[in-house]
C-alpha positions in Angstrom: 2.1 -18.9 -21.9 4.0 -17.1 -24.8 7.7 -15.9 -24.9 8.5 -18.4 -22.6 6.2 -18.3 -19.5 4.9 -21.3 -18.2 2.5 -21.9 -15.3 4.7 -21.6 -12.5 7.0 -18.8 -13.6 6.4 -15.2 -11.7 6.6 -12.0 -14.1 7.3 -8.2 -12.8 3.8 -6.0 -11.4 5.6 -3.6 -11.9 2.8 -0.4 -10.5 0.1 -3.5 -10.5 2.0 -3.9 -7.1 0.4 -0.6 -6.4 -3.0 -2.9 -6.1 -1.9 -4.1 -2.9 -1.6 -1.3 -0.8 -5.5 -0.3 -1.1 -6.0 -3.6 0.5 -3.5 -3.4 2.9 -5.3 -0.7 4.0 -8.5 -2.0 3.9 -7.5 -5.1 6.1 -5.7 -2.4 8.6 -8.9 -0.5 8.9 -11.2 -4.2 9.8 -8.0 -4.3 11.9 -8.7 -1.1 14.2 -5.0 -0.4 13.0 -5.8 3.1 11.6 -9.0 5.2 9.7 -8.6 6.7 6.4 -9.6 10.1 7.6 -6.8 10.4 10.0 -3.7 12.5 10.0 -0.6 10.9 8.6 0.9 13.2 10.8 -0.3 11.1 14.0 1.6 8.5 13.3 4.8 10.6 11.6 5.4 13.2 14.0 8.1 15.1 12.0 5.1 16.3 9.9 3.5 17.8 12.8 4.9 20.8 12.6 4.3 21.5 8.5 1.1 23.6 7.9 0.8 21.5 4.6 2.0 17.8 5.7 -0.1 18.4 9.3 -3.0 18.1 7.5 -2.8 15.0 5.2 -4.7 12.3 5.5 -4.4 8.5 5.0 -6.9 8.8 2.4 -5.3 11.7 0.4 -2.0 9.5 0.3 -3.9 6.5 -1.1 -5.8 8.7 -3.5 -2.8 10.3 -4.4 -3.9 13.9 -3.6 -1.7 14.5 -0.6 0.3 17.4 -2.1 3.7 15.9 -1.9 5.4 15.2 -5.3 4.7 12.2 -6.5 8.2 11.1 -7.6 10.1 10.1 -10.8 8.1 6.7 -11.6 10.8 3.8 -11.5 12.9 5.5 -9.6 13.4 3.5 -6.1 12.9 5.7 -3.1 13.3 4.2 0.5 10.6 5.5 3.0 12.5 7.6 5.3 13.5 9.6 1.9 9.8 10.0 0.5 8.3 11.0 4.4 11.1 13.8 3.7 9.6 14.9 0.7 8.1 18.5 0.8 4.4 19.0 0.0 4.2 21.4 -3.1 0.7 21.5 -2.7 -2.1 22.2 -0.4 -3.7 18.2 0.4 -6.7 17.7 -1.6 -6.3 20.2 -4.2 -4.4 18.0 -7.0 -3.8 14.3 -8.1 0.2 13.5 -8.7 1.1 9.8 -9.9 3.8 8.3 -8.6 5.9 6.0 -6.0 6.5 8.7 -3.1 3.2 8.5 -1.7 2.7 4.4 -1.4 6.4 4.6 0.6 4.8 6.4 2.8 2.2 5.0 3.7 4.1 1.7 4.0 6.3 3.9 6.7 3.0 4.4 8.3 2.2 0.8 8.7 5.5 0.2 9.7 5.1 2.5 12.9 1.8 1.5 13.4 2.6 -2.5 13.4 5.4 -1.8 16.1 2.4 -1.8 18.4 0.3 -4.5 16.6 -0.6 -8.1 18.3 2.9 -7.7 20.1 5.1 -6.5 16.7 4.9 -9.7 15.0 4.8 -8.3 11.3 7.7 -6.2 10.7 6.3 -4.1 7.9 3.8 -3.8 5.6 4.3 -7.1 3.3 4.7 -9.1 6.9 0.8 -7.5 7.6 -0.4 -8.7 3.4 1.2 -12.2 3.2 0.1 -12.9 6.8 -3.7 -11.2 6.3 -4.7 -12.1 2.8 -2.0 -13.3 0.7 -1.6 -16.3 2.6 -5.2 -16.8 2.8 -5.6 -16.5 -0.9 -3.1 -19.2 -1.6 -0.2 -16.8 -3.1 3.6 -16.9 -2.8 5.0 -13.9 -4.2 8.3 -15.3 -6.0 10.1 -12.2 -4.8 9.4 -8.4 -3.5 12.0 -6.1 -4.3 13.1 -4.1 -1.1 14.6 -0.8 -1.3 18.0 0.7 0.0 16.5 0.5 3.6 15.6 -2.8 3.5 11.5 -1.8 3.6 9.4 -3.3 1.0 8.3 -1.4 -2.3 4.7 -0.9 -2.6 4.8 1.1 -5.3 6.3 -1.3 -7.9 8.2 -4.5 -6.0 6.0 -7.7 -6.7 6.5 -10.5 -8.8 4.0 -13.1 -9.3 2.6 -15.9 -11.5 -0.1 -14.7 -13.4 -2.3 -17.0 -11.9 -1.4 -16.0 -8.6 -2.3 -12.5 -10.2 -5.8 -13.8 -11.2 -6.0 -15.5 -7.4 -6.0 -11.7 -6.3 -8.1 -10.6 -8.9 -10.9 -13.0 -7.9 -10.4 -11.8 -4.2 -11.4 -7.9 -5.9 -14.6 -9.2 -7.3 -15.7 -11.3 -4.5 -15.4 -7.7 -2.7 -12.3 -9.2 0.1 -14.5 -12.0 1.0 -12.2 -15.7 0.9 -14.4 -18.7 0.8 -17.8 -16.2 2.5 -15.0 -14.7 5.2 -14.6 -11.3 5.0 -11.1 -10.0 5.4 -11.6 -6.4 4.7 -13.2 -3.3 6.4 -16.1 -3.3 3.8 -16.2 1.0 3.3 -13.0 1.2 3.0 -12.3 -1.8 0.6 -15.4 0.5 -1.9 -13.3 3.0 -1.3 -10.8 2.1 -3.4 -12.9 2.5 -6.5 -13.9 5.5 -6.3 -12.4 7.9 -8.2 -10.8 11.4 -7.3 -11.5 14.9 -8.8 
């Protein structure tokens, strides 16, 4: 542990945090929470009425080819601010890196978990420390939260890097803990593949 880590001390993800909302999304899929083919704008109604935003799925947000801006990267956005965001192009058509996409979909979650096993996880992180964090044995040391007070998925985790190689092991053992499978298998592969 050079330039004085050590064992126990938790550095920054910074966009490694990023890794966590795939499976967040796998988990909600096993979960019968929400597909990645549906609309975002089922769950965010204020996009309902934008020819562009209407027709965004879950699976263009995650792949980052929604159309909406991606955002300045480091820049902390709450969610309310990036479901605001216009789409500057048609969903599908291009690939934009960056925060504003991941706070959205956490805004989705949050909506969706309202509903969930009576509202017990208040947002997103609630739904990944609870579903596989815990069950991989990992204590973030802290999650930044934005102006809002939601979690940021694009870039809030810090952990100890062996709490980092914990989750790794979990991605090569394809979401399985100890044989159990915690993950909606098709959608878990589909976070490897790549986009146009």
């Amino acid at each position: 542990y050079p330039n004085g880590g050590a064992a126990t001390k938790a550095w920054e993800l910074a966009s490694g945090t990023k890794s966590f909302t795939g499976v967040i999304a796998a988990v909600a899929v096993k979960d019968g929470l929400l597909t990645l083919d549906e609309r975002a704008a089922d769950t965010l109604g204020e996009w309902k009425g934008d020819p562009r935003k209407s027709e965004i799925t879950i699976r263009q947000l995650l792949s980052l080819t929604s159309g909406i801006e991606g955002g300045r990267v480091g820049r902390k956005k709450n969610k309310l601010d990036a479901v605001a965001r216009p789409a500057v192009a048609d969903p599908g058509t291009a690939f934009e890196y960056g925060p504003v996409n991941f706070q959205i979909f956490g805004e989705i979650m949050k909506r969706k978990l309202k509903s969930y096993e009576g509202g017990r996880y208040a947002d997103a992180l609630a739904y990944l420390e609870a579903r596989i964090l815990g069950p991989l044995g990992i204590e973030p040391a802290q999650w930044n939260r934005g102006r809002d007070g939601n979690p940021q998925l694009p870039s809030g985790a810090d952990i100890t890097a062996r709490d980092w190689a914990r989750f790794g092991e979990f991605i090569l053992d394809k979401g399985a803990v100890d044989g159990a499978l915690l993950v909606d298998e098709t959608a878990f592969a589909a976070m490897f593949e790549g986009s146009v």
